[in-house]
Wavefront OBJ file of the C-alpha trace (Angstrom):
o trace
v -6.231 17.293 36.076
v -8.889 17.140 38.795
v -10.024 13.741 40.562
v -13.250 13.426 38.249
v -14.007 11.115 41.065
v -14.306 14.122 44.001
v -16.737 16.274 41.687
v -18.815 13.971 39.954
v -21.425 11.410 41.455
v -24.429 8.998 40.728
v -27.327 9.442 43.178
v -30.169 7.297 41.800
v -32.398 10.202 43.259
v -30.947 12.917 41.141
v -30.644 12.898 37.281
v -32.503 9.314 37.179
v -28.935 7.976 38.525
v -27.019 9.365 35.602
v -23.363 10.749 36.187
v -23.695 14.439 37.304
v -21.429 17.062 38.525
v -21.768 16.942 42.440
v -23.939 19.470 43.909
v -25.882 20.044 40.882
v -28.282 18.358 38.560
v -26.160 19.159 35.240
v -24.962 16.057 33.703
v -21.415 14.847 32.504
v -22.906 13.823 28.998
v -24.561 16.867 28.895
v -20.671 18.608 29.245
v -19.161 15.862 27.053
v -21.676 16.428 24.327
v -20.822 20.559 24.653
v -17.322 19.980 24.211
v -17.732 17.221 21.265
v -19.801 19.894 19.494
v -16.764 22.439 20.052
v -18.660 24.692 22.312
v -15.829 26.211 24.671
v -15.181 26.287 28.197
v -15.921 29.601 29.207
v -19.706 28.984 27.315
v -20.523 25.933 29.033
v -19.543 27.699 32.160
v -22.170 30.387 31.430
v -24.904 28.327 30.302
v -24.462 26.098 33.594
v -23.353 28.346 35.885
v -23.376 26.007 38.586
v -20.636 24.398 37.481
v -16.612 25.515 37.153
v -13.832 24.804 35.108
v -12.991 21.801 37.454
v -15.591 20.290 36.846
v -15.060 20.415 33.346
v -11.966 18.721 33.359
v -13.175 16.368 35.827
v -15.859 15.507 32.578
v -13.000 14.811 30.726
v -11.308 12.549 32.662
v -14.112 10.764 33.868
v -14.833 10.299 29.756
v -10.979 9.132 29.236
v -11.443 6.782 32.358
v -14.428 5.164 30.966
v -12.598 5.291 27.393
v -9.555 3.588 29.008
v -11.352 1.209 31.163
v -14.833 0.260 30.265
v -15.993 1.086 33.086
v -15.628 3.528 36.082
v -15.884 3.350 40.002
v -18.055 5.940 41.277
v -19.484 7.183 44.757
v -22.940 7.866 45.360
v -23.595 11.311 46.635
v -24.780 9.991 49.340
v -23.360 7.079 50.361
v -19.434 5.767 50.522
v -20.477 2.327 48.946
v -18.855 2.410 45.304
v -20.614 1.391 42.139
v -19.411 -0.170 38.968
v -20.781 1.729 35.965
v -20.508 -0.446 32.694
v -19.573 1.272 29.595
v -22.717 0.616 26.895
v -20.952 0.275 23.566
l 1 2 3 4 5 6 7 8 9 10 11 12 13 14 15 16 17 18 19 20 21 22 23 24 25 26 27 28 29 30 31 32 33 34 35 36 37 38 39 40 41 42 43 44 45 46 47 48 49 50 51 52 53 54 55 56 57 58 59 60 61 62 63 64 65 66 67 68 69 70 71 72 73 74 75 76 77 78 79 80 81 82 83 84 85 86 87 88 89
């Protein structure tokens, strides 16, 4: 498994802040909400072809982080300073 935390980022600029896969403007819900609906890998991978199967499994873990914790660390894509995302439940 990747570290979700090298290919996915917040920038408040991009996406309205939301998590998104670095480098890109396609977001991590967006994948999540692919994979919930059973669409597969190599699908998602041509309908965003930005993205690549790391970054898919990065989604993943990011989601089982957030699952596990609450809440995840991220960096901003621009910036080193981390931010604390709350989990809205």
């Amino acid at each position: 498994m990747p570290e979700w935390r090298e290919r996915i980022v917040v920038n408040p600029a991009i996406c309205h802040g939301k998590a998104c896969v670095r480098g890109t403007r396609v977001l991590i819900s967006v994948i999540l909400d692919n994979l919930a609906a059973g669409v597969p890998h190599e699908e998602i991978r041509d309908s965003y072809s930005s993205i690549q199967e790391l970054d898919i499994q990065a989604a993943l873990a990011y989601a089982a982080e957030l699952a596990r914790e609450g809440a995840a660390d991220l960096l901003p894509a621009e910036d080193s300073t981390r931010i604390r995302l709350p989990m809205n439940i």
